[in-house]
Backbone as CSV, one residue per row, in Angstrom:
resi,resn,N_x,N_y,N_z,CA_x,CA_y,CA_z,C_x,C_y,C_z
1,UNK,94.063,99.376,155.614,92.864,99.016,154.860,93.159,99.067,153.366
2,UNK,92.336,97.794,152.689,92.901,98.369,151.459,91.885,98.441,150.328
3,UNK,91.863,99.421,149.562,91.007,100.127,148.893,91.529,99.968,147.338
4,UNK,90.924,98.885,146.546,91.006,98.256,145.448,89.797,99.218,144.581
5,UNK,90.544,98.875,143.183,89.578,99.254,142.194,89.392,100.957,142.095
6,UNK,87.860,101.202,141.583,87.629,101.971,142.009,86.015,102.468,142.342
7,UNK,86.181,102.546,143.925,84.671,102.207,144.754,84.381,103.680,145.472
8,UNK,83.315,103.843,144.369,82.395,105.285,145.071,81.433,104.590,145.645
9,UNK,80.995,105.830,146.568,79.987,105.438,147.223,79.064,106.291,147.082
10,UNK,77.544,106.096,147.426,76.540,107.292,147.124,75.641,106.722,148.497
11,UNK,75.735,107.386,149.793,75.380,106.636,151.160,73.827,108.160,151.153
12,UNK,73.092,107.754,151.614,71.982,109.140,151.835,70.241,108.371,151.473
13,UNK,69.968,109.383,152.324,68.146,108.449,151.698,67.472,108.758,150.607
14,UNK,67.239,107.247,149.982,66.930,107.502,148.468,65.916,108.457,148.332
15,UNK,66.188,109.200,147.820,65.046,110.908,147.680,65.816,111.095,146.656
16,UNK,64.605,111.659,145.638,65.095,112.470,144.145,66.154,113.476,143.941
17,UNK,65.713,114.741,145.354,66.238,115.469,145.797,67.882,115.510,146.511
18,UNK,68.500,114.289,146.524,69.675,113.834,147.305,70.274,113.151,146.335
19,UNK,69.541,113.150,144.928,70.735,113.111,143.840,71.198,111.801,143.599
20,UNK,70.355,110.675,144.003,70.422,109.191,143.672,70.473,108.947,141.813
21,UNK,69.514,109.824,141.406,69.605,109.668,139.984,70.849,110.313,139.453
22,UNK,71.311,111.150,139.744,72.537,111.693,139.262,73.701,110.997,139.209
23,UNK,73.549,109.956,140.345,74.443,109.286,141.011,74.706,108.195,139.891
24,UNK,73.617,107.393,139.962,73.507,106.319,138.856,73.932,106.866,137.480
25,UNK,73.708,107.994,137.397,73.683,108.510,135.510,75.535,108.479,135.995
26,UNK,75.853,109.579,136.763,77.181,109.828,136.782,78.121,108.487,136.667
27,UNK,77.664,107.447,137.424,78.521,105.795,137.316,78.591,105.194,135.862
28,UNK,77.706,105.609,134.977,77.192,105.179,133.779,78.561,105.609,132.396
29,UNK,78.740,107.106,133.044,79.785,107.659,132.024,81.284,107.437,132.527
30,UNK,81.374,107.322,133.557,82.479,106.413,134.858,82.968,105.079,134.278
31,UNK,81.933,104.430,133.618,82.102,103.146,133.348,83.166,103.119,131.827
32,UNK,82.261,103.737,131.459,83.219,104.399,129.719,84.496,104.124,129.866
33,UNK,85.267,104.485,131.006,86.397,104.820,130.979,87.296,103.811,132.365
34,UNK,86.792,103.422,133.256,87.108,102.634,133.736,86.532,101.468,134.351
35,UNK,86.290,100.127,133.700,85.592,99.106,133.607,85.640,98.467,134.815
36,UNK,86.672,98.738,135.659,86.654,97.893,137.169,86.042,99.023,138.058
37,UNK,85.261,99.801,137.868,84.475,100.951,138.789,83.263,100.160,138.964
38,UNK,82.754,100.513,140.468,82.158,100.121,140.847,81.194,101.219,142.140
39,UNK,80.162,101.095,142.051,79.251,102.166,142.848,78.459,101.243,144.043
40,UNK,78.448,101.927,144.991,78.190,101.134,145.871,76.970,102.029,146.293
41,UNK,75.680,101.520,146.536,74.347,102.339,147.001,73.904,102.246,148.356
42,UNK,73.663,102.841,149.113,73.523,102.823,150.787,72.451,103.674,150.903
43,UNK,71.226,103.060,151.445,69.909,103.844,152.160,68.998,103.405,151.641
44,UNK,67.732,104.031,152.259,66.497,103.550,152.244,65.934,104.894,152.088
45,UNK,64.507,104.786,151.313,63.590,106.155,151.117,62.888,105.338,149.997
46,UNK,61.802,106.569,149.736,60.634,106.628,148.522,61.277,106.269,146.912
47,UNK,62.229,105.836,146.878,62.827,105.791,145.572,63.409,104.275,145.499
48,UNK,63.797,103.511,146.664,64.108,102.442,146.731,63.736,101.410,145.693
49,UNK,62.300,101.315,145.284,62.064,100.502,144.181,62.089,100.676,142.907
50,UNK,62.294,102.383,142.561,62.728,102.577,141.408,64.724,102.641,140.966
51,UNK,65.150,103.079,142.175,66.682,102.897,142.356,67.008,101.204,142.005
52,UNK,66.308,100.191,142.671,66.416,98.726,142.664,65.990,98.643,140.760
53,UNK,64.923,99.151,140.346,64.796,98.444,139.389,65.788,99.112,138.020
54,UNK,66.235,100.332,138.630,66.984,101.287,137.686,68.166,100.296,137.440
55,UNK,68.970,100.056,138.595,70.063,99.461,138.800,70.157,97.876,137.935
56,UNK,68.854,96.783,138.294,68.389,96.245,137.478,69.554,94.590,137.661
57,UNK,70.188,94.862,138.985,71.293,93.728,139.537,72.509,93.394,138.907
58,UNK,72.807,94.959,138.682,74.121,95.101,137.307,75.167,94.931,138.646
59,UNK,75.968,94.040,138.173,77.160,93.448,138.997,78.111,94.825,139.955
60,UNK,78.296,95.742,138.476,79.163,96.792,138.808,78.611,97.729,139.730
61,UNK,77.178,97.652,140.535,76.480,98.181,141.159,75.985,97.557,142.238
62,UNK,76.415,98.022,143.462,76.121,97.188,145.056,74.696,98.234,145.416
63,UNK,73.819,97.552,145.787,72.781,98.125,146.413,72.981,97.373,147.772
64,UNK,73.068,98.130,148.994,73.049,97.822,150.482,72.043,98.461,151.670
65,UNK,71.218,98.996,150.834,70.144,99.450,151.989,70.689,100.323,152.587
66,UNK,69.657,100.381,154.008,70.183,101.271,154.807,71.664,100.554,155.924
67,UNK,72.335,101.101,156.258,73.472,100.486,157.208,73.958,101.406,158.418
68,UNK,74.305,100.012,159.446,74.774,100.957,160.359,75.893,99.989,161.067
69,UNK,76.893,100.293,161.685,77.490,99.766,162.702,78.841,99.121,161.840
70,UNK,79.137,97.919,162.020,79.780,97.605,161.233,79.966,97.385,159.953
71,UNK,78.620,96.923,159.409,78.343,96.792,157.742,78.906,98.411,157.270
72,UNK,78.665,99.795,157.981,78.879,100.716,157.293,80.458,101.143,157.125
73,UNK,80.766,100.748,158.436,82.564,101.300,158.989,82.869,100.066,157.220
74,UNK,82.624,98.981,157.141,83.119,97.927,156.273,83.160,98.261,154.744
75,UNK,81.841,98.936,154.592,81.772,99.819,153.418,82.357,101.258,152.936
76,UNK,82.955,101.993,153.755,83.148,103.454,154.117,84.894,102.997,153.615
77,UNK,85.006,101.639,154.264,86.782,101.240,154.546,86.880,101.194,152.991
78,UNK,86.242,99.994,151.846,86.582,99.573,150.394,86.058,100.939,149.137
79,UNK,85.565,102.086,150.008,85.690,102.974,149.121,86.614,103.727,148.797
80,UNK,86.535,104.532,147.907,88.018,105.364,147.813,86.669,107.003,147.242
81,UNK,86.280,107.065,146.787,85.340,108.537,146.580,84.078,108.540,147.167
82,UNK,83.508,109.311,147.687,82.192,109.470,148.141,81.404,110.969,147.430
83,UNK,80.133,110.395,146.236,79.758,111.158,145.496,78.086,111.964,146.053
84,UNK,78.232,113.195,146.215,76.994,113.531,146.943,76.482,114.081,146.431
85,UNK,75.660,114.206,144.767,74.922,115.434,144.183,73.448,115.742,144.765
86,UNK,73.530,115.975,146.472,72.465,115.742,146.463,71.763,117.782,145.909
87,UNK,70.612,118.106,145.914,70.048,119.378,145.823,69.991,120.038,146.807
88,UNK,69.304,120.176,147.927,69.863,120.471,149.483,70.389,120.224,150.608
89,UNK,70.443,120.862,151.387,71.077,119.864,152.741,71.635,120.891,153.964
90,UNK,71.114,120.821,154.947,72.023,121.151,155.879,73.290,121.057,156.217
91,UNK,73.894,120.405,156.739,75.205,120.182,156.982,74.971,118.277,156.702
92,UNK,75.319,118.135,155.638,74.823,116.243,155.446,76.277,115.718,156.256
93,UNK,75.653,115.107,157.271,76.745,114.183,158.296,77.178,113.192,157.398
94,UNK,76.608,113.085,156.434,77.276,111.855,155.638,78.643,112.447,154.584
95,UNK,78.425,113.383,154.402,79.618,113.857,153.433,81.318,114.132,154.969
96,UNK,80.682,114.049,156.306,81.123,114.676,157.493,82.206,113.241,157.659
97,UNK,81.065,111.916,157.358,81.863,110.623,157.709,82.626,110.385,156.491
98,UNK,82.118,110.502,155.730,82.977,109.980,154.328,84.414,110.875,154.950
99,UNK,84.750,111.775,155.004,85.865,112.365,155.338,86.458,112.089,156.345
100,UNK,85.662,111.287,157.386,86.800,111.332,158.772,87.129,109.698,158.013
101,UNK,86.771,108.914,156.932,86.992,107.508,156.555,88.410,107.906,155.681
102,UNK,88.309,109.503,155.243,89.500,109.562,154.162,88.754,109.373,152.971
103,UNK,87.546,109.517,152.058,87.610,109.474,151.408,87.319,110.829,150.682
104,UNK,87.434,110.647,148.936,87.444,111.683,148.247,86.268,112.210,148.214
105,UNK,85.901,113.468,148.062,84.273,114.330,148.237,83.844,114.435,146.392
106,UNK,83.142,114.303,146.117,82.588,114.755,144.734,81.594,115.287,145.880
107,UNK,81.095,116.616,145.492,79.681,117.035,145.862,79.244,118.335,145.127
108,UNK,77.697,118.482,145.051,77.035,120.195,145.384,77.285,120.716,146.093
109,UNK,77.209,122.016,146.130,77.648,123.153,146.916,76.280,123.419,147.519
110,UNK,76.247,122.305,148.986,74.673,122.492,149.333,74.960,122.839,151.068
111,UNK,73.493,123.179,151.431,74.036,123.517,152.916,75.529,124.242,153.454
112,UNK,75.584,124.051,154.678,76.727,124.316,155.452,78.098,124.058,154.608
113,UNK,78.548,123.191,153.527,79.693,122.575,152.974,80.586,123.767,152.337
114,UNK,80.053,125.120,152.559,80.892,125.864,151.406,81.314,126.659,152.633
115,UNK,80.698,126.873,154.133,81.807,127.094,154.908,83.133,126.727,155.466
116,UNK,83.515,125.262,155.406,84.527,124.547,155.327,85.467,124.089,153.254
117,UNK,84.372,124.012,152.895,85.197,122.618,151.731,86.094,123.871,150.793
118,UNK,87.547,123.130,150.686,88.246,123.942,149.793,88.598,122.996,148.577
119,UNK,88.062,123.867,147.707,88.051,123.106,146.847,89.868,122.677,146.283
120,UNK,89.690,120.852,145.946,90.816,120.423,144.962,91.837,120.088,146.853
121,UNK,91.419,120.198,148.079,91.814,120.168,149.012,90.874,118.887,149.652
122,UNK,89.910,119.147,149.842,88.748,117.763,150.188,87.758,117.487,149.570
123,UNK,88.404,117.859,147.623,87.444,117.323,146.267,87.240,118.018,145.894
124,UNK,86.150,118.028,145.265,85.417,118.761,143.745,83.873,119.078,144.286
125,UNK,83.623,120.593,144.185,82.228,121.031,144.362,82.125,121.812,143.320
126,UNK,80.451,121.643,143.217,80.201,122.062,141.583,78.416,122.669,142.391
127,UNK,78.027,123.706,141.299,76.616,124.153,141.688,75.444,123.261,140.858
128,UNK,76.286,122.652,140.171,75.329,121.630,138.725,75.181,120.833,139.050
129,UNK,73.871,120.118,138.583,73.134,118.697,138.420,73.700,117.810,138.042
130,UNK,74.726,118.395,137.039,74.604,117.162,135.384,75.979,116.382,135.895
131,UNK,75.480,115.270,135.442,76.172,114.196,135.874,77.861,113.876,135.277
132,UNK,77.755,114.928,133.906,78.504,114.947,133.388,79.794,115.865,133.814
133,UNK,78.993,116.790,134.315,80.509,117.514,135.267,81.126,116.834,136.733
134,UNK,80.288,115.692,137.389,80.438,114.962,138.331,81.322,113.703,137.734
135,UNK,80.973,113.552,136.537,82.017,112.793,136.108,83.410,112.846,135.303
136,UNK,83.654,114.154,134.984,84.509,114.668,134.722,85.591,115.225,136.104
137,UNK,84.564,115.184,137.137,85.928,115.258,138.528,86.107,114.153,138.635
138,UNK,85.736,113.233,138.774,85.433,112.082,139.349,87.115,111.221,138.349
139,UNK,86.784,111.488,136.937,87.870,110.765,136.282,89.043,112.040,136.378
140,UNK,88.836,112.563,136.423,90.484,113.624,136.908,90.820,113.156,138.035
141,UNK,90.193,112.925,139.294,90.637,112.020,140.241,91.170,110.653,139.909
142,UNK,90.828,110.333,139.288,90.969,108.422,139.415,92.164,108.560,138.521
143,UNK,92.318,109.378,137.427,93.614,109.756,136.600,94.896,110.043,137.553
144,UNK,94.620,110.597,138.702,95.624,111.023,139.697,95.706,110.440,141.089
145,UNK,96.630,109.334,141.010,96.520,108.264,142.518,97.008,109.358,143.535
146,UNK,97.750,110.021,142.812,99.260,110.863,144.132,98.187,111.979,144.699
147,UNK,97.094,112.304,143.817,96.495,113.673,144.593,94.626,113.012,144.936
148,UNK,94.277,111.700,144.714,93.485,110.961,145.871,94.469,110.732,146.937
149,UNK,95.712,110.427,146.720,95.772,109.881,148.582,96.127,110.938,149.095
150,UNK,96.370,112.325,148.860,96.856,113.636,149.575,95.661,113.932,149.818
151,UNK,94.218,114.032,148.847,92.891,114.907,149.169,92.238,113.701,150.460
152,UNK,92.885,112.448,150.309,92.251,111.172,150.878,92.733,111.661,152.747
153,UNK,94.431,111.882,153.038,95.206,112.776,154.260,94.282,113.661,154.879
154,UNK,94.063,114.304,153.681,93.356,116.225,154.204,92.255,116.096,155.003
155,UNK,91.305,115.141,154.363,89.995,114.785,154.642,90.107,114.249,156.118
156,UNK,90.576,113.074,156.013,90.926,112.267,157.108,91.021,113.217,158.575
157,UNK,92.348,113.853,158.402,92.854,115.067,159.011,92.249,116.020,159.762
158,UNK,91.599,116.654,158.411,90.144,117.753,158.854,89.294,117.077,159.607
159,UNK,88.882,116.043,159.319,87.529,115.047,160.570,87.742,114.585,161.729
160,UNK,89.528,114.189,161.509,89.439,114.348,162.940,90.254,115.045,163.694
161,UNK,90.154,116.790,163.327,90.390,117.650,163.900,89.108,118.407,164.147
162,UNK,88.438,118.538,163.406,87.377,119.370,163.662,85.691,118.568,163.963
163,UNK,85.756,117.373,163.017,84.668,116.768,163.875,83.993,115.538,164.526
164,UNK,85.329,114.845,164.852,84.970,114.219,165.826,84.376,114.929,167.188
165,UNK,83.444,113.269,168.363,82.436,113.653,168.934,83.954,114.433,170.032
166,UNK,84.835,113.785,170.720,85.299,114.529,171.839,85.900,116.186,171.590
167,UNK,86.126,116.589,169.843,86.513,118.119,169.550,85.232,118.681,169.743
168,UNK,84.141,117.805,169.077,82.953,119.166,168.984,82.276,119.287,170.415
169,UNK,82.191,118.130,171.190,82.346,118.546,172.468,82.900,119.210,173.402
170,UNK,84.421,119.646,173.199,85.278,120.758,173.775,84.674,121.891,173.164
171,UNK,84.491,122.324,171.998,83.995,123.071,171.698,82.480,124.114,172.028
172,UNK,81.801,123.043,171.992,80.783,123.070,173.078,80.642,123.862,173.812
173,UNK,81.644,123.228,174.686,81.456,123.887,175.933,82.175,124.776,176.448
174,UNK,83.095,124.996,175.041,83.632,126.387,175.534,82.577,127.638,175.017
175,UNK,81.542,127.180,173.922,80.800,128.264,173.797,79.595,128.203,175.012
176,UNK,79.468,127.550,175.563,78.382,127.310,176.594,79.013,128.068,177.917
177,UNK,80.329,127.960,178.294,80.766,128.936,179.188,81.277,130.324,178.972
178,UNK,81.101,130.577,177.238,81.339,132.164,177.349,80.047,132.728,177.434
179,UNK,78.825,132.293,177.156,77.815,132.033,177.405,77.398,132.732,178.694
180,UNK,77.785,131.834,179.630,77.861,131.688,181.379,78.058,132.578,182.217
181,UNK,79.244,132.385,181.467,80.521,133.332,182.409,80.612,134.768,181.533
């Protein structure tokens, strides 16, 4: 697959709270510095028409709705970072796929993610909002091809060792029979 430029993604439902605005601000200071960047927007929510009009049909900015099936595997493939400032979260399955795709993590330190994510191993986690420390990983990455495609391995690696559906299913059911038995 091949992964041109440089294509973040920000996949999650547009909610204030999931860091869509951060997202956009963070692409903004991204741009400063590398002019072929490009942000790619994925989902649907209560913010959709202010995200649409924020964005405003700026070239360097893909708005794609919500996706599933192939449109997403297609989008997941031409990225190379996946940026998640969202504010809370359980365990967001979306930061779960971005990694079994190989791509790089920008995120908050939200939900479940700080029991697994090592940092500078599968990206950059930060406890801050500001878009400006999201973009300051973001261009230390893109500065370094040799340590995106090693954090790009790890990721890959980790997802599908630990969570794809047939591991977490063995797993399963080995806790379901100590359980049992």
């Amino acid at each position: 697959k091949t992964k041109s430029n440089y294509n973040i993604l920000f996949l999650s439902r547009l909610l204030k709270n999931k860091g869509v605005y951060e997202a956009i601000e963070t692409f903004k200071i991204i741009k400063k510095s590398y002019e072929n960047a490009r942000l790619y927007i994925c989902g649907d929510g209560a913010e959709k028409e202010n995200v649409l009009q924020l964005i405003n049909n700026q070239e360097d900015v893909k708005f794609f709705g919500y996706i599933i099936g192939e449109k997403k595997e297609k989008i997941f493939n031409e990225c190379n970072l996946f940026l998640y400032p969202s504010y809370e979260d359980g365990m967001p399955n979306a930061v779960l796929e971005a990694m079994a795709y190989g791509l790089v993590i920008v995120t908050r330190d939200v939900g479940g993610l700080s029991d697994f994510f090592i940092e500078g191993h599968h990206g950059y986690m930060t406890k801050s909002k500001s878009p400006k420390i999201f973009a300051n990983f973001i261009i230390k990455l893109f500065k370094n091809e040799d340590l995106m495609k090693k954090i790009s391995a790890n990721n890959r690696n980790y997802a599908a060792k630990n969570f794809m559906p047939d591991v977490v299913a063995k797993r399963l059911m080995g806790i379901v029979e100590n359980i049992l038995w």
